[in-house]
Legacy VTK file of the C-alpha trace (Angstrom):
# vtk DataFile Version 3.0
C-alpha trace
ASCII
DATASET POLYDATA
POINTS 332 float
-7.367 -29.455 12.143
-5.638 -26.253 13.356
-6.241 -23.220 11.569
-3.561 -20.310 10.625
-5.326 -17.470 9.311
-4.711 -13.316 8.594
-5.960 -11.502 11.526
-7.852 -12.072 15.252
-11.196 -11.350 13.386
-10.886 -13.961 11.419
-10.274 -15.931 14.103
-13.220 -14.890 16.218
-15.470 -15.503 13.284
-14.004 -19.108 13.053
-14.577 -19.666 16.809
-18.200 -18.481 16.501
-19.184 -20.757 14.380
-17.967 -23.619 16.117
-15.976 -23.619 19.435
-14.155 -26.518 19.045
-11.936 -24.614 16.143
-8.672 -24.266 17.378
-7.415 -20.918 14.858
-4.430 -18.752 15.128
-3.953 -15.250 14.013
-0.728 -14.559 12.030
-1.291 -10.762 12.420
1.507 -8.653 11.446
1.083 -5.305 9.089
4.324 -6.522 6.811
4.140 -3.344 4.564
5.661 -1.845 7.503
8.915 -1.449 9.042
11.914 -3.329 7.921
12.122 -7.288 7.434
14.744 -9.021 8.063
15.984 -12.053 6.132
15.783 -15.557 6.772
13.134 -18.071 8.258
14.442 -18.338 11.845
11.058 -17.049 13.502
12.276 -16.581 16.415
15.003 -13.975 15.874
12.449 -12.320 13.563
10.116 -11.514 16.355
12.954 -9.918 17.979
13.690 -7.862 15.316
10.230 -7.272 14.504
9.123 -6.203 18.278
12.032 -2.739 17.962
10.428 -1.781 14.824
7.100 -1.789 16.675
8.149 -0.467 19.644
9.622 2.750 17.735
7.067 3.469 16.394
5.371 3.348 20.040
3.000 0.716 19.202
3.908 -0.981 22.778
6.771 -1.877 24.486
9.353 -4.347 22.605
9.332 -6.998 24.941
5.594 -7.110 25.507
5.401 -7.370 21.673
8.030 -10.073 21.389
6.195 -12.218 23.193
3.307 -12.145 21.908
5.039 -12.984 18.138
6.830 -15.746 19.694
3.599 -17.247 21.167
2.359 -17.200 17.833
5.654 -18.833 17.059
5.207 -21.691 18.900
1.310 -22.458 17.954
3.098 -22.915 14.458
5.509 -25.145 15.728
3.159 -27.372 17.270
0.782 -27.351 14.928
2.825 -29.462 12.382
5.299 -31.275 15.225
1.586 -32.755 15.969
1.429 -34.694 12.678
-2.741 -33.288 11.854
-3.722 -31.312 8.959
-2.882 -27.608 9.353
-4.830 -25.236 7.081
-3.448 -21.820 6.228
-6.534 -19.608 5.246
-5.151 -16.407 3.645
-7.118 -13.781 1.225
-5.761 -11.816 -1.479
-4.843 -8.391 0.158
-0.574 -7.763 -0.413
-0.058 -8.316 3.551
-2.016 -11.598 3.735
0.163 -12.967 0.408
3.568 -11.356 2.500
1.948 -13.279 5.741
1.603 -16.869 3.992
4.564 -16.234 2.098
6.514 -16.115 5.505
5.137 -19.328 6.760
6.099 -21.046 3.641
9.356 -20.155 3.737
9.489 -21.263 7.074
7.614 -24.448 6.107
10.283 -24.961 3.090
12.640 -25.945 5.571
10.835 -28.225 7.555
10.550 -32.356 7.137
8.668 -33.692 4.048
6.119 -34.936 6.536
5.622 -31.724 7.818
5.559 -30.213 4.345
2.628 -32.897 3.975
0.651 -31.729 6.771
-0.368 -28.789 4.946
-3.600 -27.516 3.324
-3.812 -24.180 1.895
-6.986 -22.198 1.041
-6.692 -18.747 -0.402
-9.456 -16.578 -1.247
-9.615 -13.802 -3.764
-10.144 -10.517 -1.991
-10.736 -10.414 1.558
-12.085 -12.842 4.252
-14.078 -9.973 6.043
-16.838 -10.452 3.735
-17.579 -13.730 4.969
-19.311 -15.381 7.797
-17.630 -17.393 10.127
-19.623 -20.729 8.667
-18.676 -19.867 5.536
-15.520 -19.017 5.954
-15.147 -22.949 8.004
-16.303 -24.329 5.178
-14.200 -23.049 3.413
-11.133 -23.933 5.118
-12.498 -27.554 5.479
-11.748 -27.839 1.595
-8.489 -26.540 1.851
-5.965 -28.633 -0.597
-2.652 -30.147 -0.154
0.298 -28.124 -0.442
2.144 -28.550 -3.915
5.437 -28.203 -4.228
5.584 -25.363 -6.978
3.025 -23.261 -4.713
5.286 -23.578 -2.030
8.807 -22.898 -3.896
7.314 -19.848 -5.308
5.903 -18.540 -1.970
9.595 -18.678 -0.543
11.040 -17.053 -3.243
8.445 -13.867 -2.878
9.780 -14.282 0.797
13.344 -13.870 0.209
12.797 -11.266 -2.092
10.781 -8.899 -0.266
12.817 -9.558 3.102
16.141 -8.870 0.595
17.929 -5.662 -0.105
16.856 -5.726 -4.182
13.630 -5.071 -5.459
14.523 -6.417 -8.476
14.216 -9.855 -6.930
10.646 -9.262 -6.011
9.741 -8.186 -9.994
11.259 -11.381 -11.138
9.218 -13.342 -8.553
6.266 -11.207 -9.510
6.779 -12.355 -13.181
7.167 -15.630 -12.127
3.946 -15.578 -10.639
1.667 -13.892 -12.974
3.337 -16.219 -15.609
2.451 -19.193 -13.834
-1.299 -17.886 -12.648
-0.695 -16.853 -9.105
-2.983 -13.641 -9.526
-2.573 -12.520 -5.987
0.977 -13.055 -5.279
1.523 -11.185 -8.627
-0.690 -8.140 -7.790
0.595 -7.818 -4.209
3.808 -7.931 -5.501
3.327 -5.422 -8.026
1.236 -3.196 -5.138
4.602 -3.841 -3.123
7.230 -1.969 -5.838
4.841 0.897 -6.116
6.071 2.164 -2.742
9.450 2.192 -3.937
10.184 6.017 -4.702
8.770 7.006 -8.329
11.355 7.928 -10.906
8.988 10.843 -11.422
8.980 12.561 -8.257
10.827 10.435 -5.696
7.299 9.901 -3.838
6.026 6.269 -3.363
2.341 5.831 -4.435
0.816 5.872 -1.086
2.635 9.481 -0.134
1.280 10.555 -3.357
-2.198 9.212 -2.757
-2.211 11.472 0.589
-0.827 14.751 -0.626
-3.429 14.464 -3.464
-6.047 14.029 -0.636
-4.864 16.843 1.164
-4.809 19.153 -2.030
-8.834 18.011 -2.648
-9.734 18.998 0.843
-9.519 15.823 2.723
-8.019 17.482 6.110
-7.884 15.057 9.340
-5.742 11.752 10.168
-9.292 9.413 10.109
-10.277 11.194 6.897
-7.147 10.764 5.030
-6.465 7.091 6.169
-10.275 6.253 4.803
-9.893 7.918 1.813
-6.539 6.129 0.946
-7.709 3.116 2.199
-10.665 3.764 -0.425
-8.093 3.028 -3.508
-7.027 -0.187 -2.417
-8.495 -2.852 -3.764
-8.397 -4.894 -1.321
-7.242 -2.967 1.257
-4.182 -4.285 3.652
-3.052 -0.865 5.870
-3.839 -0.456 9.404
-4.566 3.003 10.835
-1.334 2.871 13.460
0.750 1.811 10.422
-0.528 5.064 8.389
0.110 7.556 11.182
3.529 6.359 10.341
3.440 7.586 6.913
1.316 10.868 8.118
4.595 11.230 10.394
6.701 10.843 7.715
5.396 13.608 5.492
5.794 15.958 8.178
9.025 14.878 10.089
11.372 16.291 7.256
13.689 19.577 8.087
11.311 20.077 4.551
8.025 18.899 5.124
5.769 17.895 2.452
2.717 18.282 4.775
2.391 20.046 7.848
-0.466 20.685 10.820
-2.431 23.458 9.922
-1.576 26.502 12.976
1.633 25.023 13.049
2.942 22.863 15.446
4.830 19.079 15.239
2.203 16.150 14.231
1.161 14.403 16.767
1.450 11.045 16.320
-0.330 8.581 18.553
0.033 6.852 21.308
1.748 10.311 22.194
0.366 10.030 25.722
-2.935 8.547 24.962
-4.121 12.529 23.141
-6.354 10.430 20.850
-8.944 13.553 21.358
-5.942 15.896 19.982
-5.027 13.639 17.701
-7.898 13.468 15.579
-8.246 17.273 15.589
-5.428 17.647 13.842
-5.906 19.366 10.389
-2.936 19.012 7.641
-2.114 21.500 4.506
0.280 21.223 2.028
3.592 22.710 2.227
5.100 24.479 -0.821
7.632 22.199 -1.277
4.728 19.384 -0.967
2.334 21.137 -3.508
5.251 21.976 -6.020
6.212 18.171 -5.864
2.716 16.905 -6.349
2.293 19.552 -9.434
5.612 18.254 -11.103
7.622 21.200 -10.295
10.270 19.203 -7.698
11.488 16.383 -7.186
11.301 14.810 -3.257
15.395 13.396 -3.586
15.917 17.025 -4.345
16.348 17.867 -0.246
16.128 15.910 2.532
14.818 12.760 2.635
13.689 10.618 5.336
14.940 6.905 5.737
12.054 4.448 5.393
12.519 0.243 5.174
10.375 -1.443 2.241
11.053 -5.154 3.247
14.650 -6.028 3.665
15.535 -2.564 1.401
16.308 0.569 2.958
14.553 3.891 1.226
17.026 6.906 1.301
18.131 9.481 -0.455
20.883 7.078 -1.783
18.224 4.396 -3.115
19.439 3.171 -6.231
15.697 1.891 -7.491
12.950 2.907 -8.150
9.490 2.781 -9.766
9.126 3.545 -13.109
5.331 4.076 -13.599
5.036 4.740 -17.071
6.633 1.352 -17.856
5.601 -0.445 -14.346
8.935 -1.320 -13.625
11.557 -1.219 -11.557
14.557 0.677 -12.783
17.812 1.290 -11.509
19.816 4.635 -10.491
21.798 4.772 -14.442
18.721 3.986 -15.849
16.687 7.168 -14.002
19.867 9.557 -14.817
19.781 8.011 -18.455
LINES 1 333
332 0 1 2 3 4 5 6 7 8 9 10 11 12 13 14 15 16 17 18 19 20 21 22 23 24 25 26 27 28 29 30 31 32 33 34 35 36 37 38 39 40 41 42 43 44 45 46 47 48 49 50 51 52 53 54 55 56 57 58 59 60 61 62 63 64 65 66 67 68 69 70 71 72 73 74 75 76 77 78 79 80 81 82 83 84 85 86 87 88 89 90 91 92 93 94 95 96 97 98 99 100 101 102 103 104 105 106 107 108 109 110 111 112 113 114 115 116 117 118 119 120 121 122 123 124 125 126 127 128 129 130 131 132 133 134 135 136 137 138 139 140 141 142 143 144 145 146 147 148 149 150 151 152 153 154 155 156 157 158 159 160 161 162 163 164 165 166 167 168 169 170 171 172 173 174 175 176 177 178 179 180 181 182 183 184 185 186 187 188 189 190 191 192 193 194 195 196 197 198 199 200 201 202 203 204 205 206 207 208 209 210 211 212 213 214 215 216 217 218 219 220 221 222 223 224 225 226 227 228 229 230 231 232 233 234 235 236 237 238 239 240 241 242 243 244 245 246 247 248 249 250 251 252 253 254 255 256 257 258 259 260 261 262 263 264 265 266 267 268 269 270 271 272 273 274 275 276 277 278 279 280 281 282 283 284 285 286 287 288 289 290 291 292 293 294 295 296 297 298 299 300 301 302 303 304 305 306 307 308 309 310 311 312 313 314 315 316 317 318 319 320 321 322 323 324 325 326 327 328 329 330 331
């Protein structure tokens, strides 16, 4: 049996316990960076490997390769005709990870469909040992058909252009008991900008760090990571977001004695970079107080999924309500 899984530790934990495991990482930080649409794997990786290498995570087509290696292990797992299991936790990027795969799987040959078993675990698979965590693959179930349908859905929706796709999958799910599809999805519209203050939840969650003292990239990324429950960011992904804050011709955060942030791997200044200290700016405190609003002035373009976040974004996140509401109904 071949093994698909959420991330390389997983997958050494796996091999530990036995080394005749044959497991495959399908590692990918999916809250980040734009998706594109579709299940052709292939052209995603390509897509996939610019978004990484802009954000200087290494070079595109060192990065493409390695996705479409990963790619192929998928391929040939089911063109083998043996039981694949797809071992996924509970976290928003593992649903987004097995939700991919399904899709792709949707298309495939009803034999191939059967050659699926599917554990998922609720909350994270870093709590376990690798012989626990084989046994628990080794009662993985067959696929069924409703799992799978719904799964491809939350695919096209998030990799789509309108978030109010991914609330009616997220209904969907919760109606029909898919617990962790529905409360990834619902962790997924919270970084849509809030009708409040134009801020998604995680850019809130790090000025209000900042404001209690929390100072430093490692700090900040801990102490966010602290409020998710479970928790699916990597650090390079939240430099991103750090970079974000402060890229603006009106910054909402800034490096304290002035000075761009500097984002890693600028150079390899890891030493630099972790001496970095942020403050607010004004226009970052008044925003976090209630007294502006973060479409009011320029606004950096960000991807959520298949849905670029401007200042032209016609949804958002209606928090009192947990919604998603559209541009008439925010001006309403």
């Amino acid at each position: 049996m071949r093994i698909f899984t959420n991330e390389v530790a997983t997958v050494n934990a796996l091999e530990r316990a036995d080394n005749r495991v044959e497991a495959v990482a399908w590692e990918d930080p999916l809250a980040f960076g734009r998706l594109v649409s579709g299940n052709d794997l292939d052209a995603f990786a390509t897509a996939r490997s610019f978004a990484y290498a802009a954000a200087n995570w290494d070079e595109d087509n060192v990065i493409e390769a390695d996705l479409k290696l990963r790619n192929e292990e998928l391929k040939e797992a089911f063109g083998s005709g043996g039981e694949v299991c797809l071992l996924f936790g509970g976290s928003l990027v593992d649903q987004l990870r097995l939700a991919q795969i399904l899709s792709w799987l949707s298309e495939r040959s009803e034999d191939e469909r059967a050659q699926a078993r599917l554990m998922l675990v609720d909350g994270s698979l870093s709590v376990f040992e690798g012989g626990a965590l084989l046994e628990i693959a080794r009662v993985a179930e067959p696929l069924s058909a409703g799992m799978l349908g719904l799964y491809s859905r939350a695919w096209d929706a998030v990799s789509g252009t309108n978030p109010l796709a991914v609330e009616a999958v997220l209904e969907r799910a919760a109606a029909e008991g898919f617990s962790s599809l529905a409360t990834g999805l619902s962790r997924w519209l919270q970084e849509l900008p809030s009708v409040e203050n134009g801020l998604s939840i995680t850019q809130m969650q790090i000025l209000d760090a900042v404001r209690l003292g929390v100072s430093s990239p490692q700090a900040l990324f801990e102490a966010v990571q602290a409020t998710e429950a479970p928790r699916f960011r990597i650090n390079w992904e939240f430099w991103q977001l750090l970079d974000g804050l402060c890229a603006s011709e009106q910054p909402l955060l800034e490096v304290a004695g002035g000075g761009d942030f500097l984002c890693p791997p600028a150079e390899l200044a890891f030493e630099a970079f972790h001496a970095q200290s942020f403050k607010l700016t004004e226009r970052g405190a008044a925003i976090l107080e209630g007294r502006g609003n973060c479409l009011n002035g320029p606004f950096p373009e960000r991807w959520l999924g298949g849905a670029k976040i401007d200042a032209e974004s016609p949804f958002f996140w209606d928090y009192a309500n947990r919604r998603v509401v559209g541009l008439a109904s925010k001006q309403a």
